[in-house]
C-alpha positions as CSV (number, residue, x, y, z in Angstrom):
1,X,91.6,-35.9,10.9
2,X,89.1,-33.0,10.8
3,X,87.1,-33.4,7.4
4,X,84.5,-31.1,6.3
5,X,82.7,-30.2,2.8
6,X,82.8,-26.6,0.9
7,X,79.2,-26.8,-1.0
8,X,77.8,-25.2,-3.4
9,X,74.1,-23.6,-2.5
10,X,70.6,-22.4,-4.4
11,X,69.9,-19.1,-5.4
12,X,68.3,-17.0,-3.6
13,X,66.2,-15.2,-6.1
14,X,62.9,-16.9,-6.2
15,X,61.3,-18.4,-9.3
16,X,79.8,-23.0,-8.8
17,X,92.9,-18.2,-23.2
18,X,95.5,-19.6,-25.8
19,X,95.8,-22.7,-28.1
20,X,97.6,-25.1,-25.7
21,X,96.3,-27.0,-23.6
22,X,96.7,-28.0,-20.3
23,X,95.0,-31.6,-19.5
24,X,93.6,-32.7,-16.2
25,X,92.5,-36.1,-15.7
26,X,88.8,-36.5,-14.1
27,X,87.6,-39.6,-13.0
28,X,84.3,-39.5,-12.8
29,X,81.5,-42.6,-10.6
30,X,77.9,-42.2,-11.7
31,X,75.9,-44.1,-9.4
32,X,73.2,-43.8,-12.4
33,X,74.9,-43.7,-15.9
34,X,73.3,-40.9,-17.7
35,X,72.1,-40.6,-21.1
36,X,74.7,-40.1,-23.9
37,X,72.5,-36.6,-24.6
38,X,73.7,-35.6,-21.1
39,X,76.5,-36.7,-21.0
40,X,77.7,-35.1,-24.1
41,X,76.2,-31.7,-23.1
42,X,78.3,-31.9,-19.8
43,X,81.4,-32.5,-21.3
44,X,80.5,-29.6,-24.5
45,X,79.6,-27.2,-21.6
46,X,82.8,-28.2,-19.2
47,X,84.7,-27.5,-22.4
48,X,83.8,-24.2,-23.2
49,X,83.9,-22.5,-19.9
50,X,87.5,-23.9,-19.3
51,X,89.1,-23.9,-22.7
52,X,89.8,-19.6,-23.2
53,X,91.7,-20.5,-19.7
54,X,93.8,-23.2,-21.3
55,X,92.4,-25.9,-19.6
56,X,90.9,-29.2,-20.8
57,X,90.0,-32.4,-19.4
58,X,90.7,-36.2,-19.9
59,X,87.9,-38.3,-18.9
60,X,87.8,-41.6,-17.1
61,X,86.1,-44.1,-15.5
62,X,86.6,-44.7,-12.1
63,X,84.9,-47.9,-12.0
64,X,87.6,-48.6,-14.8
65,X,90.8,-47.6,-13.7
66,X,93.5,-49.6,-13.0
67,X,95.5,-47.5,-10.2
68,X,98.6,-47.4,-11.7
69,X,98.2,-44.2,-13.9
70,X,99.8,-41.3,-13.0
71,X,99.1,-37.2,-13.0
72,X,100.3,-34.0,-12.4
73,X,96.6,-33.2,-11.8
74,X,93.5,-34.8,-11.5
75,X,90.1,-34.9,-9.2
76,X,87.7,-37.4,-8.7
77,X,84.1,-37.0,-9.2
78,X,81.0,-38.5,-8.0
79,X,77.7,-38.1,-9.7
80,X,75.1,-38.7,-6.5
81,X,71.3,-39.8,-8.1
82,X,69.7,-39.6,-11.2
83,X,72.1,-37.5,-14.0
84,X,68.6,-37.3,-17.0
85,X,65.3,-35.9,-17.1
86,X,63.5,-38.8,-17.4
87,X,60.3,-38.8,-15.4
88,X,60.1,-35.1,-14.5
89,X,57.7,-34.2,-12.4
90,X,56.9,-31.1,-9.5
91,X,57.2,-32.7,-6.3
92,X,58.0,-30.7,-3.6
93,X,61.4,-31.0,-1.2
94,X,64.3,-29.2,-0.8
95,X,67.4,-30.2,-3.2
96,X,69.9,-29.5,-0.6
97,X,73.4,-28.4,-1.9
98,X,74.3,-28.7,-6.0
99,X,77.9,-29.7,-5.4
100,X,80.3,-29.9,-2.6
101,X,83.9,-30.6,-2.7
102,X,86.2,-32.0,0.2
103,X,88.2,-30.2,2.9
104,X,90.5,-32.0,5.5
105,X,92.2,-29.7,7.8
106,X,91.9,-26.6,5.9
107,X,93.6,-28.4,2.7
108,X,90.8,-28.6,-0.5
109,X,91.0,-32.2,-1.8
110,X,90.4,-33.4,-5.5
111,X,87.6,-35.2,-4.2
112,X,84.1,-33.5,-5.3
113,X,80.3,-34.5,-5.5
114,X,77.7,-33.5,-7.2
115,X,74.6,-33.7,-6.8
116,X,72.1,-34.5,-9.6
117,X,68.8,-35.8,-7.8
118,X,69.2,-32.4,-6.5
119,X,69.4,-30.4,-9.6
120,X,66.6,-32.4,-10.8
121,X,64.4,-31.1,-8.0
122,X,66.1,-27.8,-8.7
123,X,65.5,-27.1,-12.0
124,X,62.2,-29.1,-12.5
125,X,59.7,-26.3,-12.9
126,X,62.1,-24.8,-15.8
127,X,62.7,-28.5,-17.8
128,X,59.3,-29.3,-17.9
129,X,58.7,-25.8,-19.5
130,X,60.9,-27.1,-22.3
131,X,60.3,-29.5,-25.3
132,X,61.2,-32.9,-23.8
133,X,64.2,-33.5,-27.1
134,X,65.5,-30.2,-25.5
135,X,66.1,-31.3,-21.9
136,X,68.7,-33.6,-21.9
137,X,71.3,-30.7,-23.4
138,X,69.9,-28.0,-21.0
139,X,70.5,-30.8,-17.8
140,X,73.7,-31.5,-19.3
141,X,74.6,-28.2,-19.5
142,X,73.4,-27.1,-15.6
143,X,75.5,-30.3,-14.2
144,X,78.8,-29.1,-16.5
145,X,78.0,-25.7,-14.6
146,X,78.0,-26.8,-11.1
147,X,80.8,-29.4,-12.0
148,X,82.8,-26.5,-13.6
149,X,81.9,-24.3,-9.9
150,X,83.5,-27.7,-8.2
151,X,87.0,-28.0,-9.9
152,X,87.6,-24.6,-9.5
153,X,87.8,-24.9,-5.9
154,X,90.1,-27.8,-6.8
155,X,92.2,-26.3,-9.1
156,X,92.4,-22.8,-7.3
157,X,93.0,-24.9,-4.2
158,X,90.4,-21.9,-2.5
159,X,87.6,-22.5,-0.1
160,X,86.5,-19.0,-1.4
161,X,84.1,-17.6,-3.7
162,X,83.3,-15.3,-6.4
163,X,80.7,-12.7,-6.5
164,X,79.6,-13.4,-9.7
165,X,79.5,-16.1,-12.4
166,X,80.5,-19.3,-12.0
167,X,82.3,-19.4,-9.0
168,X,80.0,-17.4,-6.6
169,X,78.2,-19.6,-4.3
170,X,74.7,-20.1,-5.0
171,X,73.0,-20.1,-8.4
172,X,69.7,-19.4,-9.8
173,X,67.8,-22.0,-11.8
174,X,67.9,-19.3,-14.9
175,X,71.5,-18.9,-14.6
176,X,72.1,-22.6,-14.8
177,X,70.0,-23.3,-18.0
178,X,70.7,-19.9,-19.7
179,X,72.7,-20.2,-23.1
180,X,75.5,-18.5,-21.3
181,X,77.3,-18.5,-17.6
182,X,81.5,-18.1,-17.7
183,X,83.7,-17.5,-14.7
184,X,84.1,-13.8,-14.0
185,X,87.4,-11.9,-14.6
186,X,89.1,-12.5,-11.4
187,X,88.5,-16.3,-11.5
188,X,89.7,-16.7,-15.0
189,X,92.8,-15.3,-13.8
190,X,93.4,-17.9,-11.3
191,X,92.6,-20.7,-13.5
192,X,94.9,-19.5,-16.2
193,X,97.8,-19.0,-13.9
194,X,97.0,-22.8,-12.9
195,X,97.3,-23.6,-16.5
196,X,100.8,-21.8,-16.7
197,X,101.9,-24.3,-13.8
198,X,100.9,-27.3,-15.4
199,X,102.4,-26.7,-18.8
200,X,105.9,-25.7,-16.6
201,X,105.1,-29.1,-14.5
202,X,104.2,-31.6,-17.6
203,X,100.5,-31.8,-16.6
204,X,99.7,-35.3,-19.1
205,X,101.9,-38.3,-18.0
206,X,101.5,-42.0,-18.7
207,X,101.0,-45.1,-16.8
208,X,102.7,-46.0,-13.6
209,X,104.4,-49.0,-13.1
């Protein structure tokens, strides 16, 4: 079985609705658990750039998951490193890609990665710029970002990508920590027609037997 990855890059300038709601079940592996700070930022910020396409999320644990729950959707997600801003400090390296999701014979799998030792590295010279009670929610917010570029591939099913906003393929440091990044016009549309299939399919089911 030919496997590959579709990743999401660095920037290149110097220094991925209506009232229902369409649920999606993400369970989610942090080989680090992050602070509650971050991980409520992540969640806010997933939120509000998939929520005015009708989509929202249920989270779970991976580690606690039984295997007998069942979904019309879902993706699984690995958080690779460190997910806080603890210890912050400008080292120099190369971060590598933000976020990649899986491919096996041309088919996108729910299966995605992202990478937080490498948004760390990223986005170091811009945290430490920042009052230290402000960069948990900023981090947050850049991981919910990149996460948000990840599940669109998913969701879209699409190896393809934007040419702006969230789902182009490589970001900039400021466009990750600005108060504002959304998926562009086209994008949205997709998403929201994969809304309208999952409230036609019964997207939130129960437990399997």
């Amino acid at each position: 079985m030919k496997a590959s990855v579709l990743c999401l890059t660095l920037g290149v300038v110097s220094a991925f609705g209506g009232s229902r709601e369409a649920s999606i079940r993400l369970y989610t592996h942090f080989q680090q658990q992050p602070p509650d700070a971050v991980l409520e930022s992540l969640q806010e910020e997933l939120a509000n750039i998939m929520l005015p396409m009708g989509l929202g999320f249920e989270w779970r644990s991976l580690d606690a998951s039984k295997g007998n729950e069942v979904s019309a959707e879902l993706a699984v997600i690995h958080f690779k490193g460190r997910c806080d801003t603890e210890d912050l400090q400008l080292i120099e390296g190369r971060p590598g890609p933000l976020g990649w999701t899986h491919i096996s014979e041309g088919e996108i799998l729910p299966f995605s990665d992202i990478n937080c030792d490498g948004l760390r590295l990223f986005l170091q010279r811009d945290l430490l710029r920042m009052p230290e009670n402000e960069r948990p929610a900023a981090f947050g917010r850049a991981v919910g970002r990149v996460l948000a570029h990840e599940l669109y591939h998913v969701l879209a099913k699409t190896a393809k990508h934007g040419s702006w906003g969230i789902a182009k393929a490589a970001y900039t440091p400021e466009e990750l920590l600005s108060p504002k990044f959304l998926f562009e016009k086209k994008e949205s549309k997709v998403l929201r027609a994969h809304e309208q299939w999952l409230e036609t399919t019964g997207a939130a089911v129960g437990e399997g037997e």
